[in-house]
PQR file with spaces between the fields and no chain letter, atoms N, CA, C, O and H, PARSE charges and radii, in Angstrom:
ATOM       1  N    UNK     1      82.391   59.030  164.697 -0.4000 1.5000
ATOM       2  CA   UNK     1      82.447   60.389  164.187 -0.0000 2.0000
ATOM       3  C    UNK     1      83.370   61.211  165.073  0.5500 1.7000
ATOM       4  O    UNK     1      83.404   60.760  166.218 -0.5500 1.4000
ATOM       5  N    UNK     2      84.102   62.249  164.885 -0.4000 1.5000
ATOM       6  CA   UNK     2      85.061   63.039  165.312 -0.0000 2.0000
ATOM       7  C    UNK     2      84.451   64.257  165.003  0.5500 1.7000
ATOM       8  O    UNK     2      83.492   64.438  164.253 -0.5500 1.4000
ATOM       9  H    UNK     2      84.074   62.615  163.955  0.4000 1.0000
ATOM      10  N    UNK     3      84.997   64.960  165.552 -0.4000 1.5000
ATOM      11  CA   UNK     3      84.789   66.663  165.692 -0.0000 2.0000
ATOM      12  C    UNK     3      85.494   67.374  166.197  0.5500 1.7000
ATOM      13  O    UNK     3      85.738   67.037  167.356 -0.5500 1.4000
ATOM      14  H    UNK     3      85.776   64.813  166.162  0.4000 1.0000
ATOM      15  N    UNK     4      86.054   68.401  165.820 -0.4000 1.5000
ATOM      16  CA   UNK     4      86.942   69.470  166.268 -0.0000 2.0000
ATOM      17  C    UNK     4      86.666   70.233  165.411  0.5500 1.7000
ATOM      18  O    UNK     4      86.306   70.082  164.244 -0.5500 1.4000
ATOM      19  H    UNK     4      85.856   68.675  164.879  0.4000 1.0000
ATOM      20  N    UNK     5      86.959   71.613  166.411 -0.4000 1.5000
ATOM      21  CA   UNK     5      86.892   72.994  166.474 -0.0000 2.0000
ATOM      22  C    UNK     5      87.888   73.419  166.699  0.5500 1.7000
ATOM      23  O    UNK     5      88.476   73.159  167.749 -0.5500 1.4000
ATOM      24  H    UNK     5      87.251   71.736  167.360  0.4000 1.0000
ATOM      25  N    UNK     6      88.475   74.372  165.568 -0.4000 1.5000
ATOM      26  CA   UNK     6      89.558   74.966  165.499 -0.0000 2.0000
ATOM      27  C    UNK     6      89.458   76.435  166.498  0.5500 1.7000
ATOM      28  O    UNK     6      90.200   77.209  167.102 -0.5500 1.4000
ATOM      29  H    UNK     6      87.997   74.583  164.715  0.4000 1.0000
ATOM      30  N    UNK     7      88.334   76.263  166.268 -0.4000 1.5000
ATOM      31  CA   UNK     7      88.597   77.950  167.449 -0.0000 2.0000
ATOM      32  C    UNK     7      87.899   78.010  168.802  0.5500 1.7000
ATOM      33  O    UNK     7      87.321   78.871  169.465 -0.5500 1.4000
ATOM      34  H    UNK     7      87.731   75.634  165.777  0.4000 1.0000
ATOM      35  N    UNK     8      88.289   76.363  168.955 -0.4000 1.5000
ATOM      36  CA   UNK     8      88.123   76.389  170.651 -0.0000 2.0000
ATOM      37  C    UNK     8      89.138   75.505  171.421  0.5500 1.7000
ATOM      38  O    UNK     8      89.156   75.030  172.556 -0.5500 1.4000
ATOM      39  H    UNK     8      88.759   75.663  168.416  0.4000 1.0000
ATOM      40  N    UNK     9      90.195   75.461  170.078 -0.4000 1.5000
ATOM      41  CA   UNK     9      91.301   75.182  170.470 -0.0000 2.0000
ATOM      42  C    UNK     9      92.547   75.990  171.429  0.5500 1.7000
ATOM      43  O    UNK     9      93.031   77.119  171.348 -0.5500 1.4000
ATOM      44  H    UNK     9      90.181   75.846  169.155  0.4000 1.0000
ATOM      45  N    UNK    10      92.768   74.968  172.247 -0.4000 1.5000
ATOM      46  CA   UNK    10      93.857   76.493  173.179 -0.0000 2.0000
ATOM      47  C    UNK    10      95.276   76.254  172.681  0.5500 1.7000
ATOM      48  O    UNK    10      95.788   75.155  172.465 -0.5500 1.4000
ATOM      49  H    UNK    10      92.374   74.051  172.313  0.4000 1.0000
ATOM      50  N    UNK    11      95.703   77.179  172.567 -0.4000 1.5000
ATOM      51  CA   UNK    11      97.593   77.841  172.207 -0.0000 2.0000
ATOM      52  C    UNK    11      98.082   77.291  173.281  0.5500 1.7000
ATOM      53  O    UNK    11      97.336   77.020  174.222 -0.5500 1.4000
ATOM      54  H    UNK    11      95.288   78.071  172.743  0.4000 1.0000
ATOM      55  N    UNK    12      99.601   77.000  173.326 -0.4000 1.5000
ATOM      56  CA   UNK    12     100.246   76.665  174.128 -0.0000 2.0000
ATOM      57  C    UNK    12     100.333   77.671  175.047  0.5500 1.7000
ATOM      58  O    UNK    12     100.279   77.688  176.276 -0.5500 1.4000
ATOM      59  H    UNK    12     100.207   77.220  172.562  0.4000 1.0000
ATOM      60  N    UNK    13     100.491   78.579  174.132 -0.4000 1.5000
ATOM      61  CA   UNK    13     100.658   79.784  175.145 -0.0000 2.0000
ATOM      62  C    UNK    13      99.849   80.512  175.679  0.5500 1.7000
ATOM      63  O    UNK    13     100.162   81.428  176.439 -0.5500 1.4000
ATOM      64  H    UNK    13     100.534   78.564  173.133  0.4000 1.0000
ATOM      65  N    UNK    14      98.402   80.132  175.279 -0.4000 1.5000
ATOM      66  CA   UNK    14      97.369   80.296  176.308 -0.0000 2.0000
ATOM      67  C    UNK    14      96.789   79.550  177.429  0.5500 1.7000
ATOM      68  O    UNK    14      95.656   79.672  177.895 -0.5500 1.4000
ATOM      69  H    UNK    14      98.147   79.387  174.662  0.4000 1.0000
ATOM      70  N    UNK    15      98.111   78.439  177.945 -0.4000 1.5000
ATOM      71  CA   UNK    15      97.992   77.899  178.809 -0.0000 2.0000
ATOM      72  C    UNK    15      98.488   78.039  180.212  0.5500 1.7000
ATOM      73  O    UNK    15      99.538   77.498  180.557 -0.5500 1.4000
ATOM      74  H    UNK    15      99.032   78.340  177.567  0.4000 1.0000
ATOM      75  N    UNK    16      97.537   78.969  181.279 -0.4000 1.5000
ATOM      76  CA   UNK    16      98.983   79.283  182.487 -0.0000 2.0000
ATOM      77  C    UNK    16      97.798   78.064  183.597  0.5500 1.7000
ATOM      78  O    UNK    16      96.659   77.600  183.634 -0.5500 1.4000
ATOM      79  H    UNK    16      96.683   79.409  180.998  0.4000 1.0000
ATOM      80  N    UNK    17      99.014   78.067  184.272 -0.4000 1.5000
ATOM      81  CA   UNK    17      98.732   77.247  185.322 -0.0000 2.0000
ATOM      82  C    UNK    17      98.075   77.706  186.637  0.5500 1.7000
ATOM      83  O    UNK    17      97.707   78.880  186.660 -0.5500 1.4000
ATOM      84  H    UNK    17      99.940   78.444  184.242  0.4000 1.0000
ATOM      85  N    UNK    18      97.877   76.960  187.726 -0.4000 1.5000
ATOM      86  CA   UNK    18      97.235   77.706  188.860 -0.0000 2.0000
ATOM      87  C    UNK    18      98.289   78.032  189.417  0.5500 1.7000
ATOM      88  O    UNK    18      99.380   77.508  189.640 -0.5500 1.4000
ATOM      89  H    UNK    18      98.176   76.006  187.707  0.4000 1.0000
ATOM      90  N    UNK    19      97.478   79.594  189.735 -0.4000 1.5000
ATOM      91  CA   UNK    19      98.865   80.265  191.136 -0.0000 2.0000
ATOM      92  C    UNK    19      99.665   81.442  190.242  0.5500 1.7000
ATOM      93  O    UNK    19     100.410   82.231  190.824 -0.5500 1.4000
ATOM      94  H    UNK    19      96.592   80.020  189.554  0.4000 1.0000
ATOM      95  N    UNK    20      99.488   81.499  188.984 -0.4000 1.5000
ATOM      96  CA   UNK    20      99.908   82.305  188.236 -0.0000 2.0000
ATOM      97  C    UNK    20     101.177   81.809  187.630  0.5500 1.7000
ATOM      98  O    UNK    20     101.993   82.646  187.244 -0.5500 1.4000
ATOM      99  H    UNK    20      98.883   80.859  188.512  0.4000 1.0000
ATOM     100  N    UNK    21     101.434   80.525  187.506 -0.4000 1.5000
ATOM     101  CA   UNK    21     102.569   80.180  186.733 -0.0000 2.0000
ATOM     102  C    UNK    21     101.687   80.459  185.442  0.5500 1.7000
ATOM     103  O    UNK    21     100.511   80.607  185.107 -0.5500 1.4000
ATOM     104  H    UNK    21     100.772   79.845  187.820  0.4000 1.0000
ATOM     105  N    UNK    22     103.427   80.434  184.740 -0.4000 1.5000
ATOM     106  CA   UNK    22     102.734   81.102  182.738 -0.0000 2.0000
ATOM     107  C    UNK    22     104.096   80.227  182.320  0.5500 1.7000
ATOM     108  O    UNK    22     105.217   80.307  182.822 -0.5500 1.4000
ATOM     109  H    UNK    22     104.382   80.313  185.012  0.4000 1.0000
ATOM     110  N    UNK    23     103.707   79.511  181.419 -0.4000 1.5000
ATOM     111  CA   UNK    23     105.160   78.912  180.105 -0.0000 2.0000
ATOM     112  C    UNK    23     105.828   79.877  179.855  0.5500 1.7000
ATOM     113  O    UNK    23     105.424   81.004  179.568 -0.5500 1.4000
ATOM     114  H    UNK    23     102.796   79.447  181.012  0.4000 1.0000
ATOM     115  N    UNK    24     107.310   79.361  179.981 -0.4000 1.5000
ATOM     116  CA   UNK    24     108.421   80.057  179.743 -0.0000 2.0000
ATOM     117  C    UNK    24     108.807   80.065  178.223  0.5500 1.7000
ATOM     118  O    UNK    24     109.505   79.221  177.661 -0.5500 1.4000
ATOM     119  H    UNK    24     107.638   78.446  180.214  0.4000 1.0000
ATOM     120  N    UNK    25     108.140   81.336  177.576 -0.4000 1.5000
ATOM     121  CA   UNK    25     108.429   80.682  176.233 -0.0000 2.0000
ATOM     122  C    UNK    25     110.196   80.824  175.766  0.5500 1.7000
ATOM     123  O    UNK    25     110.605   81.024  174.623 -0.5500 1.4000
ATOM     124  H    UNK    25     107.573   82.022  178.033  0.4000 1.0000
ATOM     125  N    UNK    26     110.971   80.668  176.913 -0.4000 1.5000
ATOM     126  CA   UNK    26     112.052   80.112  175.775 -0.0000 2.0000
ATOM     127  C    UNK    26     112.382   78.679  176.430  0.5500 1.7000
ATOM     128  O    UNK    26     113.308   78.038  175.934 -0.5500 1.4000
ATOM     129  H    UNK    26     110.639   80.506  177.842  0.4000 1.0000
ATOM     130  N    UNK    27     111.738   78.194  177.417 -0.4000 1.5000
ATOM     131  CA   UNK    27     111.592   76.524  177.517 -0.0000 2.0000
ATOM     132  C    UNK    27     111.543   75.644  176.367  0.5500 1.7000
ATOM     133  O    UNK    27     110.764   75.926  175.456 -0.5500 1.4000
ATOM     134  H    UNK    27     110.986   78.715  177.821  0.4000 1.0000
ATOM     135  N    UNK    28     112.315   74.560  176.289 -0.4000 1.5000
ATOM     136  CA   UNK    28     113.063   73.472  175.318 -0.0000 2.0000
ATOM     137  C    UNK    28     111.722   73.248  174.566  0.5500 1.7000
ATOM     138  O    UNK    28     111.476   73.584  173.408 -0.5500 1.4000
ATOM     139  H    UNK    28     112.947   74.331  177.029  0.4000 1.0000
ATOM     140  N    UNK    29     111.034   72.720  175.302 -0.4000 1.5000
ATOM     141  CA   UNK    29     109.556   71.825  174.871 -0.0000 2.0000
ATOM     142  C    UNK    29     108.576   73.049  174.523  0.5500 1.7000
ATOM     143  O    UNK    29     107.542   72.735  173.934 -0.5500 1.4000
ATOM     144  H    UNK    29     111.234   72.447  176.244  0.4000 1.0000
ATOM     145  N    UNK    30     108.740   74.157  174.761 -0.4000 1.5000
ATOM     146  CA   UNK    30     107.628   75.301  174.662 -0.0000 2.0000
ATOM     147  C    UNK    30     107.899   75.846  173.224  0.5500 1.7000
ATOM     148  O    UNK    30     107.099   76.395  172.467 -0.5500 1.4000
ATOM     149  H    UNK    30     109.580   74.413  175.240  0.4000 1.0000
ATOM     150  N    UNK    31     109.763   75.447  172.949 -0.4000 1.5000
ATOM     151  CA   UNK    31     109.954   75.824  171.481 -0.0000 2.0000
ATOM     152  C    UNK    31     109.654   74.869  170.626  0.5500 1.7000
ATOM     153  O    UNK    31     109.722   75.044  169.410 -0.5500 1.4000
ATOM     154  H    UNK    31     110.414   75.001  173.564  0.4000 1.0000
ATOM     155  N    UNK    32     109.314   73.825  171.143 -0.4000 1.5000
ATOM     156  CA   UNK    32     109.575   72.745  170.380 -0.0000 2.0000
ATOM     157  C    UNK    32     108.212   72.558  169.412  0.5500 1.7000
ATOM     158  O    UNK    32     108.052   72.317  168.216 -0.5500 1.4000
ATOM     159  H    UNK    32     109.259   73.682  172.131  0.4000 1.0000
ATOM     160  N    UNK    33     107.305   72.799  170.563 -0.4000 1.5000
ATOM     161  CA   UNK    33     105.650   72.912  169.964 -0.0000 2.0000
ATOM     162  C    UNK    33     105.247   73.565  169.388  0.5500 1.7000
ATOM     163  O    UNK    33     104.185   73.349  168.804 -0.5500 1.4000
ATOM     164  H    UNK    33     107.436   72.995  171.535  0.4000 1.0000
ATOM     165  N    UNK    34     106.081   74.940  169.268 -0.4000 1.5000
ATOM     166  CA   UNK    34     105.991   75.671  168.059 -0.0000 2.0000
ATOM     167  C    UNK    34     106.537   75.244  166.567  0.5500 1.7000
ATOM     168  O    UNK    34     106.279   76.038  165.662 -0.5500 1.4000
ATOM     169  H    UNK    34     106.943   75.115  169.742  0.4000 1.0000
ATOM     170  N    UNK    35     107.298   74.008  166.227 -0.4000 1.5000
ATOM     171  CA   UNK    35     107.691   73.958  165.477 -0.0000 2.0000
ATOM     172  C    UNK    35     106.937   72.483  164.697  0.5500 1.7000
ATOM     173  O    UNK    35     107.203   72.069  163.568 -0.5500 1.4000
ATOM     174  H    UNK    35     107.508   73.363  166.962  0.4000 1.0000
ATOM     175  N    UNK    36     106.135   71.995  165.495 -0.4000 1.5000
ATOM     176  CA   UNK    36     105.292   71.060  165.351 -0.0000 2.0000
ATOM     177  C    UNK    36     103.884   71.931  164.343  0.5500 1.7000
ATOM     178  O    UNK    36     103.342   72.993  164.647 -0.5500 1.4000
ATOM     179  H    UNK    36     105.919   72.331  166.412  0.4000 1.0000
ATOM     180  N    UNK    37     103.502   70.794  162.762 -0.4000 1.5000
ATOM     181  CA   UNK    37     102.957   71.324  162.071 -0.0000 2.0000
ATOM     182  C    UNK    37     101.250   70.458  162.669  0.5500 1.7000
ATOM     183  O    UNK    37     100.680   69.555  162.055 -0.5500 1.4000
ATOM     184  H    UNK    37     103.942   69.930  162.515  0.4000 1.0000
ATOM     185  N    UNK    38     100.757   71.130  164.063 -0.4000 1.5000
ATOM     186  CA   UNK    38      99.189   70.819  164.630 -0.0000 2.0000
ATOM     187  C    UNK    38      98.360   70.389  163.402  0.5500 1.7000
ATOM     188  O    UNK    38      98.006   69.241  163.134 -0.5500 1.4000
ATOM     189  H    UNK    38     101.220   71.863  164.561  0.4000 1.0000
ATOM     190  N    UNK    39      98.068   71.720  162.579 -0.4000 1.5000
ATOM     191  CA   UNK    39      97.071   71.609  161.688 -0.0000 2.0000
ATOM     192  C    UNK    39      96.690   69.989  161.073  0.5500 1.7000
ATOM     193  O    UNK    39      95.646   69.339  161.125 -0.5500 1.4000
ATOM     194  H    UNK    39      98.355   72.653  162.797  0.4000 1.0000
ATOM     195  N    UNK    40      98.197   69.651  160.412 -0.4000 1.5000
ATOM     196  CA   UNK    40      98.729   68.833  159.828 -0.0000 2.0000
ATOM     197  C    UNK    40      98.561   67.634  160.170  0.5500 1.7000
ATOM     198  O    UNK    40      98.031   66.717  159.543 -0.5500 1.4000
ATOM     199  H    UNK    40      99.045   70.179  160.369  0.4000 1.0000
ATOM     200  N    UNK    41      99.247   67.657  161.671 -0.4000 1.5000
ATOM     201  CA   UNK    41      98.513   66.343  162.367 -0.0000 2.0000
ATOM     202  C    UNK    41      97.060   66.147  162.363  0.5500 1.7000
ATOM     203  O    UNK    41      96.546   65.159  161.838 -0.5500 1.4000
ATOM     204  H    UNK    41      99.678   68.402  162.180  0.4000 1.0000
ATOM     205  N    UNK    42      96.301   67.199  163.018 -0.4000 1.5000
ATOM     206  CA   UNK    42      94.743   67.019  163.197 -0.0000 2.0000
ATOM     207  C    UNK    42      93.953   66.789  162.168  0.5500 1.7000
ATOM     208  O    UNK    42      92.818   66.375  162.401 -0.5500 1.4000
ATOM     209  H    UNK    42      96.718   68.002  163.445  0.4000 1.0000
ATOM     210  N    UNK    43      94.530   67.083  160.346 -0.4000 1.5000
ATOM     211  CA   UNK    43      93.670   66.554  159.327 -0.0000 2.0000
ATOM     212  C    UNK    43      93.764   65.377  159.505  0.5500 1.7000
ATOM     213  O    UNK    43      92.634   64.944  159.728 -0.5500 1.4000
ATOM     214  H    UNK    43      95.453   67.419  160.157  0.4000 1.0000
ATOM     215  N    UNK    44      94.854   64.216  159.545 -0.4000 1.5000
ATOM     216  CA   UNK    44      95.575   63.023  159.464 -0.0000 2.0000
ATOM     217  C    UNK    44      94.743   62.381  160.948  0.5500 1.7000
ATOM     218  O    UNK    44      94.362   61.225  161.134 -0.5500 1.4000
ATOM     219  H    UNK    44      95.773   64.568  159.364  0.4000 1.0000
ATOM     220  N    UNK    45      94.685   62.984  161.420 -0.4000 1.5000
ATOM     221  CA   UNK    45      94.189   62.078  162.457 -0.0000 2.0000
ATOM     222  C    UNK    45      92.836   62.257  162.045  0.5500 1.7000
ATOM     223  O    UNK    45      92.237   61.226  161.741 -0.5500 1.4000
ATOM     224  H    UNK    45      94.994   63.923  161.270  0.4000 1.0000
ATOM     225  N    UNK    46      91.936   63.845  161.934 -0.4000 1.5000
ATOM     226  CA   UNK    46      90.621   63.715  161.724 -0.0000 2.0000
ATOM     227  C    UNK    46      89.930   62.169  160.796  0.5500 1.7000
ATOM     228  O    UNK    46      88.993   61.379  160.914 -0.5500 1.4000
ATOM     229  H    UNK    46      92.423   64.683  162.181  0.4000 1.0000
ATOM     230  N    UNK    47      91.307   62.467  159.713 -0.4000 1.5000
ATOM     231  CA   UNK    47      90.273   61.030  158.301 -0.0000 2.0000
ATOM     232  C    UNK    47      90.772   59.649  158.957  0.5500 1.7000
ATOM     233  O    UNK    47      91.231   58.849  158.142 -0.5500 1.4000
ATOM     234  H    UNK    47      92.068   63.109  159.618  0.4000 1.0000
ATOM     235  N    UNK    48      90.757   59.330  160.024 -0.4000 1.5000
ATOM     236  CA   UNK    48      91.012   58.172  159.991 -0.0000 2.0000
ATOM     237  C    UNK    48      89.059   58.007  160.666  0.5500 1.7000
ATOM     238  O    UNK    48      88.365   56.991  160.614 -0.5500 1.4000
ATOM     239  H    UNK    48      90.384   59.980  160.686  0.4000 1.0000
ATOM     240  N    UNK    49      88.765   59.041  161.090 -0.4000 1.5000
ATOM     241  CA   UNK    49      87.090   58.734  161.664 -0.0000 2.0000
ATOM     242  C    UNK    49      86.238   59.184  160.430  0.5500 1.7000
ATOM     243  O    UNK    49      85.582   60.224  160.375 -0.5500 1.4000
ATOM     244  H    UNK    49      89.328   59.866  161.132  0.4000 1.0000
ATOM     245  N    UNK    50      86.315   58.549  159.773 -0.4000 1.5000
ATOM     246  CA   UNK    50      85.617   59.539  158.036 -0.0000 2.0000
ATOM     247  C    UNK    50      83.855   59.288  158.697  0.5500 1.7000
ATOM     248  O    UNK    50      83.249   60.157  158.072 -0.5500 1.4000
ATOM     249  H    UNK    50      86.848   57.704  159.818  0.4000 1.0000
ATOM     250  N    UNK    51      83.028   58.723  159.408 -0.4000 1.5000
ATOM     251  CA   UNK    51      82.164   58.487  159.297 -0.0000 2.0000
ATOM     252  C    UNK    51      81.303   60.543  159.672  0.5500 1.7000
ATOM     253  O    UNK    51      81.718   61.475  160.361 -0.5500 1.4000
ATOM     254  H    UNK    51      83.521   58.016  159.916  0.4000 1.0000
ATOM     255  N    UNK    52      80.090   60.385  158.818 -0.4000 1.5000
ATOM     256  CA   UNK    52      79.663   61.820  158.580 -0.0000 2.0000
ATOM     257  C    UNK    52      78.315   61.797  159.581  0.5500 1.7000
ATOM     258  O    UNK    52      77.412   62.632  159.536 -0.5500 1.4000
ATOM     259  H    UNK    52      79.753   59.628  158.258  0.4000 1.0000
ATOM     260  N    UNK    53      78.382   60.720  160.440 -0.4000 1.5000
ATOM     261  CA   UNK    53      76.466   60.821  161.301 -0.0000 2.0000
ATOM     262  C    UNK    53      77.305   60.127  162.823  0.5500 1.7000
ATOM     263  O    UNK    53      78.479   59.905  163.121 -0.5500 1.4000
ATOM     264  H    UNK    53      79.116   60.041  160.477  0.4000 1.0000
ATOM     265  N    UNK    54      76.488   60.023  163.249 -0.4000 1.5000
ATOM     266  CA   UNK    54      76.354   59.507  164.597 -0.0000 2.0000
ATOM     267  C    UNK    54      76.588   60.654  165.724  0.5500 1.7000
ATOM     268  O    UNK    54      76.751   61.829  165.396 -0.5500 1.4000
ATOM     269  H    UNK    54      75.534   60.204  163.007  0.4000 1.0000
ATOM     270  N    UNK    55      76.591   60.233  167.042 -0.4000 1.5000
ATOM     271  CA   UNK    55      77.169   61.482  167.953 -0.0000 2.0000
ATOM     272  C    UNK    55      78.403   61.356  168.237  0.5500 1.7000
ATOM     273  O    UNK    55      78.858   60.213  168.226 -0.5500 1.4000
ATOM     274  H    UNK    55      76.458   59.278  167.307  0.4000 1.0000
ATOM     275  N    UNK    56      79.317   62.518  168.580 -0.4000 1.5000
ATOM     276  CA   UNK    56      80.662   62.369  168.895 -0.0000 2.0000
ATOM     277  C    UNK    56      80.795   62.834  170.766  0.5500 1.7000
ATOM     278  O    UNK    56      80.605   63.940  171.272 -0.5500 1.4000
ATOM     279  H    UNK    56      78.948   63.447  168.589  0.4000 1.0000
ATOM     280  N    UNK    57      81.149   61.635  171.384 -0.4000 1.5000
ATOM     281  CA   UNK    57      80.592   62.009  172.213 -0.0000 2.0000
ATOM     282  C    UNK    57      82.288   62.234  173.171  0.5500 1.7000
ATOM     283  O    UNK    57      82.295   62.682  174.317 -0.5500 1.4000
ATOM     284  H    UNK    57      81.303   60.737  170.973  0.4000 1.0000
């Protein structure tokens, strides 16, 4: 079984580092992940675990 939560998912850009580094959002890879369709992936990956019981641990 699988599980995810969409709204305890973190943004790229709610990711800063220790020490007070923060993503440069005009960094190559910082644009890049914006252009990546998440949602899209995470249905596609969700159905490959179709099972509806057990624990997800």
């Amino acid at each position: 079984m699988y599980k995810f939560d969409r709204n305890h998912q973190f943004k790229l850009s709610d990711f800063d580092q220790p020490f007070g580094l923060h993503m440069n959002p005009e960094n190559r890879w910082v644009k890049k992940a914006g252009t990546i369709p998440w949602e899209e992936i995470e249905d596609r990956y969700a159905s490959l675990f179709p099972a509806k019981k057990g624990d997800a641990c």
